[in-house]
Backbone bond lengths (Angstrom), bond angles and torsions (degrees), N, CA, C in turn:
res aa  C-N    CA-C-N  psi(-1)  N-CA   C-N-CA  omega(-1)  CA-C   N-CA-C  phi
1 X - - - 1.461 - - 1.521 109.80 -
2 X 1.425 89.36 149.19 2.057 92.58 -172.54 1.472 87.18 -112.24
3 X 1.809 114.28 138.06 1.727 101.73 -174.04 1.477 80.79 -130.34
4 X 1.559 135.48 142.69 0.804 158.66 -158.74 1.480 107.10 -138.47
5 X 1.618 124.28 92.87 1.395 99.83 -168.92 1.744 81.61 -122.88
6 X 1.483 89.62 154.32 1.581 114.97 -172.64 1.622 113.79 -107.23
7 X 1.161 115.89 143.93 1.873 109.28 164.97 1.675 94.83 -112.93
8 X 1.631 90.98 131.78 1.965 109.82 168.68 1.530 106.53 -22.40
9 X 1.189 119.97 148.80 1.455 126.44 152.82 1.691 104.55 -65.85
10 X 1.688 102.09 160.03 1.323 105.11 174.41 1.747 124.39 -43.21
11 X 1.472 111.68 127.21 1.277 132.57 170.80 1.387 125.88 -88.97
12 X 1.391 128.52 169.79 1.021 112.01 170.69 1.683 117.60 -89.63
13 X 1.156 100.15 9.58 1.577 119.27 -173.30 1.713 105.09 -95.55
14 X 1.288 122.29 -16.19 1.250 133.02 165.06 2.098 117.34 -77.99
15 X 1.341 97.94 -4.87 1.627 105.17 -174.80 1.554 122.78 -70.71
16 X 0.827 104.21 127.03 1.992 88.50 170.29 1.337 108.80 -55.23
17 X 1.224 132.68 -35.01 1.486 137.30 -162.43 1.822 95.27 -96.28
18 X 0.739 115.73 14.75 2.309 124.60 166.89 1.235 96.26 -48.56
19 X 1.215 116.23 99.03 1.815 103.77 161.95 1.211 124.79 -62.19
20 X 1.593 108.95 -1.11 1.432 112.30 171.04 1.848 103.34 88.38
21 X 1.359 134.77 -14.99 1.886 120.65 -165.09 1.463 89.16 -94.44
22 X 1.182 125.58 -56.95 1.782 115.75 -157.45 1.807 103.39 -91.57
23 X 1.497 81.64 96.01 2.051 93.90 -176.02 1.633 94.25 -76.27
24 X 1.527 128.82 -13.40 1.548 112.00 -177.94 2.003 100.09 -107.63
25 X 1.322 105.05 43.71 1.503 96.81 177.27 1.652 108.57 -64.02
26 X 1.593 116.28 153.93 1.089 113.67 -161.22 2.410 90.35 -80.47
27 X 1.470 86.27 -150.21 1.765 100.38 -177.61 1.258 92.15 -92.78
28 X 1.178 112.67 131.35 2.103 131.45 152.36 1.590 93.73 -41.79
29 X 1.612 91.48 172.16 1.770 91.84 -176.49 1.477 99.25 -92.09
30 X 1.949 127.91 -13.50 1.718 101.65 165.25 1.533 104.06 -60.65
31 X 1.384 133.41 -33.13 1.283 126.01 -170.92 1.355 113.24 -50.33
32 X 1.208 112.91 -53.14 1.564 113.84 169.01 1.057 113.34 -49.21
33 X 1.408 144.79 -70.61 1.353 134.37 168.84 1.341 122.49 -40.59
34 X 1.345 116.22 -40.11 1.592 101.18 155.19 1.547 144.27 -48.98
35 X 1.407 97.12 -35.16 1.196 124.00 162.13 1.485 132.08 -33.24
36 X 1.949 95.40 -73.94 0.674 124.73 -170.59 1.569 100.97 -72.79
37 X 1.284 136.85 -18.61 1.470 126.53 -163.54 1.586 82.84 -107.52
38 X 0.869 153.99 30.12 1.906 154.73 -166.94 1.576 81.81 -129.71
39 X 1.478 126.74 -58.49 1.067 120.17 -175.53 1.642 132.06 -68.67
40 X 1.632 96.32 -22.10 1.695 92.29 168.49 1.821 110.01 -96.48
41 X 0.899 134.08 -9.11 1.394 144.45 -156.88 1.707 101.50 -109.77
42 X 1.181 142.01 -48.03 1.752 144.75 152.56 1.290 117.49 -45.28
43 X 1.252 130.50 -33.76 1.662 109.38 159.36 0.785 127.67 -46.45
44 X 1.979 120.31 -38.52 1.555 133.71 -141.50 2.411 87.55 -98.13
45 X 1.408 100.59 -30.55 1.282 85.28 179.14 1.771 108.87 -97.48
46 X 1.310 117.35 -25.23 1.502 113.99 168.43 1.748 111.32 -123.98
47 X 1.440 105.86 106.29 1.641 98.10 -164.87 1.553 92.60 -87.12
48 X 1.173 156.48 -4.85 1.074 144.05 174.79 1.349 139.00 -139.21
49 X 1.555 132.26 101.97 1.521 129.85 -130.27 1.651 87.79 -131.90
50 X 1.147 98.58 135.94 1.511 100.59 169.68 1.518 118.27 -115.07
51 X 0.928 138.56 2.29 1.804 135.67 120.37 1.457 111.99 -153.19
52 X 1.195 79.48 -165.53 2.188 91.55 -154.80 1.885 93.29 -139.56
53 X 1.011 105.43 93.77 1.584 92.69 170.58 1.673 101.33 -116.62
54 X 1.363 111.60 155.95 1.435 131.60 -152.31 1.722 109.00 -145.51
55 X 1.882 100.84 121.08 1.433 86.79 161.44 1.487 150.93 -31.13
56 X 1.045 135.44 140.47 1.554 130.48 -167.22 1.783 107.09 -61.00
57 X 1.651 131.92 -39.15 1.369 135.42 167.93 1.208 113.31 -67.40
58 X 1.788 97.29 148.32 1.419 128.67 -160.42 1.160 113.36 -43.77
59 X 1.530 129.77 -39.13 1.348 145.55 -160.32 1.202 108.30 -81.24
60 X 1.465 120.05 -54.26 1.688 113.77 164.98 1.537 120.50 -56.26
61 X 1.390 108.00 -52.39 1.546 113.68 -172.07 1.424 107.19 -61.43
62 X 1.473 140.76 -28.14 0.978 139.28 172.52 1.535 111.76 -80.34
63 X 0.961 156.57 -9.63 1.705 165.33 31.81 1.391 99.79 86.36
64 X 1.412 103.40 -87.18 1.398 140.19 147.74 1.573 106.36 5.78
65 X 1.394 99.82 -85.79 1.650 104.83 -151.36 1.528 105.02 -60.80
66 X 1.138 156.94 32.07 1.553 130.46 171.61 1.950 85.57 -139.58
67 X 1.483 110.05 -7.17 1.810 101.38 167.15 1.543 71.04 -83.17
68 X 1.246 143.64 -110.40 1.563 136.55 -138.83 1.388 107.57 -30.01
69 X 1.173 130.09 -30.03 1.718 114.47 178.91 1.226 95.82 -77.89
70 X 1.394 122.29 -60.12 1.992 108.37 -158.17 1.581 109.00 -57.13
71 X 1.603 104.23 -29.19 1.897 95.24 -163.38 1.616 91.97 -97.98
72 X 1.588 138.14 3.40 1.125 116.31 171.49 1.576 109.76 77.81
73 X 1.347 130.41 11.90 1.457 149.00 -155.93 1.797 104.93 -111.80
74 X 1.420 121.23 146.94 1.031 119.19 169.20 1.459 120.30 -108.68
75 X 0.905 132.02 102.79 1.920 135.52 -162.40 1.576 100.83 -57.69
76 X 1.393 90.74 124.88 1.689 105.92 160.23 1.356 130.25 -91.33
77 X 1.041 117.57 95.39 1.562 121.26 -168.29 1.576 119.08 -56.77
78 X 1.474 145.41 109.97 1.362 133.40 -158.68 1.869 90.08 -139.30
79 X 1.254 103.11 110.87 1.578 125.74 164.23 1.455 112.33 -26.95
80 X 1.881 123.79 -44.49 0.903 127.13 -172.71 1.931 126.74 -64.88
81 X 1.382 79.49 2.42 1.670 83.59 -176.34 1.654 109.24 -125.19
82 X 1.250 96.68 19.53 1.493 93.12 160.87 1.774 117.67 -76.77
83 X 1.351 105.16 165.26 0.981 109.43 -135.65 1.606 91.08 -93.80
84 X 1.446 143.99 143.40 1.620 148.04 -175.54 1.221 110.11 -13.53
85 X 1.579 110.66 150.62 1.644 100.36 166.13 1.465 130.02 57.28
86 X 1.838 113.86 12.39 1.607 114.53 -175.64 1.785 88.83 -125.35
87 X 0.964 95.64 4.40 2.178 90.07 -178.81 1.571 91.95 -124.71
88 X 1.394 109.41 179.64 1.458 129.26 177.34 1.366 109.30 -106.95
89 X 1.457 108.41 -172.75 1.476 110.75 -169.92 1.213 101.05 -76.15
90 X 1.748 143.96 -28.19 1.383 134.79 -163.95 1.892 89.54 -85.57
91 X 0.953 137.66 2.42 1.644 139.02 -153.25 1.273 129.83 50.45
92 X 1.469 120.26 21.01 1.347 125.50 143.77 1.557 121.41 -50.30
93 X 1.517 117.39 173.62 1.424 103.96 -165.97 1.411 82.01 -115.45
94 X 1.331 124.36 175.99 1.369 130.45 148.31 0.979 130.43 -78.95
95 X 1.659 120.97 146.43 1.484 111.22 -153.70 1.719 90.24 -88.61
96 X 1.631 88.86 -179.34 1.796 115.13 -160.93 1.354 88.63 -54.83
97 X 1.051 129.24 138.76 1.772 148.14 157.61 1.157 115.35 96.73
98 X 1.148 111.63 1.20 1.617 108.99 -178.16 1.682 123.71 -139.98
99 X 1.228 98.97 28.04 1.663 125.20 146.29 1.913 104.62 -39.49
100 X 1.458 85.37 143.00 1.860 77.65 175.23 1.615 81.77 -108.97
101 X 1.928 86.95 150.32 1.127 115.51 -175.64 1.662 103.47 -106.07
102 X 1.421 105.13 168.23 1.834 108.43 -154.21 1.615 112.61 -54.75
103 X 1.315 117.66 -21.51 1.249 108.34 160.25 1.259 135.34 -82.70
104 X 0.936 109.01 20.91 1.760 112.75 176.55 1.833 113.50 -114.42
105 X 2.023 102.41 -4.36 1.470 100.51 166.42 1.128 111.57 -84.15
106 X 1.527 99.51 162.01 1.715 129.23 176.15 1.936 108.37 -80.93
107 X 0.984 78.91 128.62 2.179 75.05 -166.15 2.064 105.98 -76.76
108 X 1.230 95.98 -32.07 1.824 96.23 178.10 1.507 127.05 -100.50
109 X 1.473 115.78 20.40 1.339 130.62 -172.60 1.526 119.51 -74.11
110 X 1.234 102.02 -13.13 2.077 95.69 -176.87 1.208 91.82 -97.45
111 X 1.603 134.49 -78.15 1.115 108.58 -177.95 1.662 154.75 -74.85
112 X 1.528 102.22 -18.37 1.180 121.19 -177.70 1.898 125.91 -95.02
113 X 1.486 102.64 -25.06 1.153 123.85 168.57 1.838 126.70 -134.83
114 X 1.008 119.25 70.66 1.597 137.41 -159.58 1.410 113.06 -80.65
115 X 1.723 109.74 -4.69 1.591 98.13 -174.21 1.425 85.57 -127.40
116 X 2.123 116.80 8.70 1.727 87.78 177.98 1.730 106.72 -104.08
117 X 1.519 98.90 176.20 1.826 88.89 167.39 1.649 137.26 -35.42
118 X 1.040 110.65 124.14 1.326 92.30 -174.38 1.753 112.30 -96.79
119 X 1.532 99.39 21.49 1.665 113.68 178.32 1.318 102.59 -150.34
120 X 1.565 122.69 138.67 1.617 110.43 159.54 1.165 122.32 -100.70
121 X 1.432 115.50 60.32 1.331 142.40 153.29 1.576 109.49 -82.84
122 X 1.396 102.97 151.75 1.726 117.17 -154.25 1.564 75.63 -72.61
123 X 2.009 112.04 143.71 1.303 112.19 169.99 1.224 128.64 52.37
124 X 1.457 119.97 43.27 1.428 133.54 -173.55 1.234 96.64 -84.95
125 X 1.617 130.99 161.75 1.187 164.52 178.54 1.127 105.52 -87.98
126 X 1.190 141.02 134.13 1.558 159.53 -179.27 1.815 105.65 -89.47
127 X 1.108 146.09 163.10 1.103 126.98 156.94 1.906 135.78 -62.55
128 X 1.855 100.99 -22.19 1.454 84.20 159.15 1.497 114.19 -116.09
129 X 1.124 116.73 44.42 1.701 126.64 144.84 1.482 90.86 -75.60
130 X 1.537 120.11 -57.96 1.575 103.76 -157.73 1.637 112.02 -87.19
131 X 1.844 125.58 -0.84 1.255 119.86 168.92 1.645 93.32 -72.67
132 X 1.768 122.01 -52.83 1.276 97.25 173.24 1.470 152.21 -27.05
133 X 1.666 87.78 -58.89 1.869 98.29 168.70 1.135 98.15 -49.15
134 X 1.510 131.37 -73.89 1.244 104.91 -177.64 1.551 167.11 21.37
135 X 1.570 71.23 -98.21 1.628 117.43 163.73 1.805 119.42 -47.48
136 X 1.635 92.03 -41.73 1.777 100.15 -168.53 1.748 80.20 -64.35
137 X 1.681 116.84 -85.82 1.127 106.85 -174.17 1.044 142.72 -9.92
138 X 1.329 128.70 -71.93 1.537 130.78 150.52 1.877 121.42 -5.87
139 X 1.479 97.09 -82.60 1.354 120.31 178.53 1.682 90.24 -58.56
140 X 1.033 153.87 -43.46 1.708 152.37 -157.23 2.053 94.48 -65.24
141 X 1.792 97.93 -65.74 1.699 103.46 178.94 1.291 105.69 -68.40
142 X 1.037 143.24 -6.06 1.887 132.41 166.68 1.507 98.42 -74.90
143 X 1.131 120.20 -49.55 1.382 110.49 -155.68 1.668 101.64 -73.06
144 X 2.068 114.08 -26.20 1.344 107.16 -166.58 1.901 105.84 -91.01
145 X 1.270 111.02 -22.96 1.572 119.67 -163.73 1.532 105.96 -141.46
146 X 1.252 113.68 37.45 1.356 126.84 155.72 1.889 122.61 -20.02
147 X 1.322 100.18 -43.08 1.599 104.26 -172.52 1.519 100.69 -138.17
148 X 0.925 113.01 52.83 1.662 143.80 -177.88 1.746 131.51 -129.66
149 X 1.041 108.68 136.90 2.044 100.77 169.61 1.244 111.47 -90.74
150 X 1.098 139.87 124.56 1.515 158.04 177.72 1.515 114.97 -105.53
151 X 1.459 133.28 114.86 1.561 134.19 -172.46 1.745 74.57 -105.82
152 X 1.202 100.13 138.42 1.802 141.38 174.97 1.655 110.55 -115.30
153 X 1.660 144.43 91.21 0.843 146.81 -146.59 1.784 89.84 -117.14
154 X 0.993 123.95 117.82 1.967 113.23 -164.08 1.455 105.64 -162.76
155 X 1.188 133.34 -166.03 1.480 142.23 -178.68 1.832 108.83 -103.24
156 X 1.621 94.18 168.25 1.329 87.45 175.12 1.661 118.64 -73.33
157 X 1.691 125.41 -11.39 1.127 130.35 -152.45 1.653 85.99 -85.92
158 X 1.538 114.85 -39.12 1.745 118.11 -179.74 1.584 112.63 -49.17
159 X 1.663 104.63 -45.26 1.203 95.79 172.76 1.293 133.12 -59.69
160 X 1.519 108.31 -43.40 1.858 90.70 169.10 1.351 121.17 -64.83
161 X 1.577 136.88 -3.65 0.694 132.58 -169.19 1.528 117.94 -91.15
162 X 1.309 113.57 -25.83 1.409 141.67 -173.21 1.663 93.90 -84.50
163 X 1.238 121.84 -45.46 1.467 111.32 166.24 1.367 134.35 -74.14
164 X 1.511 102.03 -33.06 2.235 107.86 152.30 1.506 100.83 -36.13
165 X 1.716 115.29 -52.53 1.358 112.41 -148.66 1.606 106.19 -64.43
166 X 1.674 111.95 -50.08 1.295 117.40 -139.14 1.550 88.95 -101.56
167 X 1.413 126.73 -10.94 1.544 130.32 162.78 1.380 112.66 -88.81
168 X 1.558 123.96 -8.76 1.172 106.83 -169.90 1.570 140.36 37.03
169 X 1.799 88.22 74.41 1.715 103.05 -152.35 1.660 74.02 -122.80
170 X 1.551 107.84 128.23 1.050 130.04 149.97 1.402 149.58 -29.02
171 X 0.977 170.75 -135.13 1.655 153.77 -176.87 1.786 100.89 -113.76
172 X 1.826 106.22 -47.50 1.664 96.94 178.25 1.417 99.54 -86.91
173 X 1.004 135.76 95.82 1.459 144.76 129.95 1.719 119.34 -26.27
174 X 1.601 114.43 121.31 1.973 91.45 -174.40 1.964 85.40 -129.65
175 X 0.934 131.69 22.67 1.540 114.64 154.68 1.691 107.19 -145.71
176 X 1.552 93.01 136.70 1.454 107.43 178.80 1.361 113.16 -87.95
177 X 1.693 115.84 128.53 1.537 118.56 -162.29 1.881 94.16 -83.27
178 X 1.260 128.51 126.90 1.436 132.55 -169.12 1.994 97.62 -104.28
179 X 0.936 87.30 126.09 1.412 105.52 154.35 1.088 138.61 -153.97
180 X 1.912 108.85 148.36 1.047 108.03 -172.04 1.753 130.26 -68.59
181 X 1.353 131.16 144.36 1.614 127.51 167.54 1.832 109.26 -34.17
182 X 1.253 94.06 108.64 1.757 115.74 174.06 1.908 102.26 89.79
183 X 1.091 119.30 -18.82 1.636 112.38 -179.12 1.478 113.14 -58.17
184 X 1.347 100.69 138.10 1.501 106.29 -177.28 1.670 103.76 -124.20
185 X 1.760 89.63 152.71 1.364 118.17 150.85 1.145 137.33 -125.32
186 X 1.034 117.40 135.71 1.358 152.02 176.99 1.818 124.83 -74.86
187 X 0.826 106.97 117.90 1.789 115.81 -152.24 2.222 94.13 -150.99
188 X 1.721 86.93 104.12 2.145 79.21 167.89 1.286 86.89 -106.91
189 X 1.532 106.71 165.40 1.976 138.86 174.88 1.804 69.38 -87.37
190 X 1.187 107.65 142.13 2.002 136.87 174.75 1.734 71.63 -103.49
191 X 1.693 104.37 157.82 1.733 104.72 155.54 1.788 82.07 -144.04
192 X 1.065 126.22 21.81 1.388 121.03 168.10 1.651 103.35 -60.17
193 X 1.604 103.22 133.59 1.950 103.97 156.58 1.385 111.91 -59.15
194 X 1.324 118.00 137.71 1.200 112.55 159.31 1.786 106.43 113.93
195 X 1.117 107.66 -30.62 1.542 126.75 -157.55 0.994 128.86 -94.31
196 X 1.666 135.65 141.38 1.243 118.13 -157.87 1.780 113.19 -65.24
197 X 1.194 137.26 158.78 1.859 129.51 -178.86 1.392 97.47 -51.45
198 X 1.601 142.32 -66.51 1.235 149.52 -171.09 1.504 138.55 -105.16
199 X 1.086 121.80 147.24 1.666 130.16 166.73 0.886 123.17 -87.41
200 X 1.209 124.22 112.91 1.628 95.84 157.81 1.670 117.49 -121.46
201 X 1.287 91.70 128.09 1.884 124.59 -179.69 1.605 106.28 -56.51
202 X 1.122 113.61 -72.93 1.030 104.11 176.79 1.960 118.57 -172.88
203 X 0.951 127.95 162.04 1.465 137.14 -164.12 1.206 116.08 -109.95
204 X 1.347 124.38 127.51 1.388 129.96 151.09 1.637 99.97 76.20
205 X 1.094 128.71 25.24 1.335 129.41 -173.93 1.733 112.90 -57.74
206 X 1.090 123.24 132.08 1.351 110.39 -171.92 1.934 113.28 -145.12
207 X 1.438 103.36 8.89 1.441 111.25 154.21 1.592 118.67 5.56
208 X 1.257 102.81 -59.95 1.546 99.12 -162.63 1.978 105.46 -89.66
209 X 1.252 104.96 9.02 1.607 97.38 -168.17 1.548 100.97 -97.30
210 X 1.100 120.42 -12.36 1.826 143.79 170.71 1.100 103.40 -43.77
211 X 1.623 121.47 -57.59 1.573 107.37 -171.04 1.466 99.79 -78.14
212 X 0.796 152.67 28.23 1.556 154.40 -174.05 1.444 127.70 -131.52
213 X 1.223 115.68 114.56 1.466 133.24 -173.21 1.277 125.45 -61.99
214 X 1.681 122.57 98.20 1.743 114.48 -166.95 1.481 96.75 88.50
215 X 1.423 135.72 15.60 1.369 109.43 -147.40 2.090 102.45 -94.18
216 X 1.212 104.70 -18.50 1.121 141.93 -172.03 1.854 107.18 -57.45
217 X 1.740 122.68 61.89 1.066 117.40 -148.66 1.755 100.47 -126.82
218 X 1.184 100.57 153.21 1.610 100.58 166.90 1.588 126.32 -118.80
């Protein structure tokens, strides 16, 4: 399997000026142009995708729509790739309005405390409740598209998480994988004997954000 996982184009949740309450703000309008240039520029490096599933928030799913026009694909929306701190401990998400907003996170929870809430929201998720969610996902598309390309449309917090998984990095984690708004990585399942479980192709690729002015965002 070829796994292709994406971070949202710019949000409004990426702003210095974020008031911090609406954690599902949709994409700014560079986001759209980010978007939109992710969507003409990924054919030319993966011409053939056999689905596209996308976090359940605005920022991915809007991400989303111009890979579903170029590859002709219909996005499957899967809860598990929302982005930290927006699901509960069973990995349900929280319903509409009652997302915790930036004051209700715990400031030392990824590295220093990994099994406590990482929100004090009722039934918050710890950080490896959410490498789990993760994790199921992952292991869920191996078992369905094994010898298949899969586009992964998710947050930047998924991405480190997708690299705990496929590095098999332990609970204290000490470097945060950075990527840019719309940059992708690229990660195949190896099924060679002998061989390490994964590849990785390449990181944070961002080709298509070049022709674009300011486009260069986190």
């Amino acid at each position: 399997m070829h796994l292709y996982v994406i971070r949202h184009g710019q949000s409004f949740v990426n702003l210095a000026e974020w008031d911090g309450l609406d954690g599902d703000a949709p994409l700014t309008p560079l986001g759209e142009k980010q978007a939109e240039a992710l969507g003409s520029w990924l054919p030319t490096y993966v011409p053939t995708v056999d689905i596209i599933y996308s976090s359940t928030m605005r920022r991915p799913r809007g991400t989303s729509v111009p890979l579903a026009r170029a590859y002709g694909k219909e996005v499957q929306l899967d809860h598990r790739l929302r982005e930290i701190g927006n699901n509960r401990i069973d990995h349900s998400p929280y319903p509409d309005g009652q997302l915790p907003n930036r004051n209700d996170w715990n400031a030392v929870w990824a590295i220093e405390r990994p099994f406590a809430p990482v929100t004090r929201a009722e039934n918050g998720e710890s950080s490896m409740h959410f490498r789990v969610r993760v994790a199921t996902f992952i292991e869920d598309i191996l078992a369905k598209h094994r010898d298949q390309h899969v586009i992964a449309v998710c947050h930047g917090g998924v991405m480190d998480a997708v690299f705990d998984y496929c590095f098999g990095i332990g609970p204290w984690r000490r470097c945060a994988v950075y990527t840019n708004n719309t940059g992708v990585t690229h990660f195949q399942y190896v099924t060679t004997p002998g061989r390490e479980s994964w590849a990785l192709h390449g990181h944070n690729m961002i080709e298509h954000l070049r022709m674009l002015d300011n486009a260069l965002t986190y």
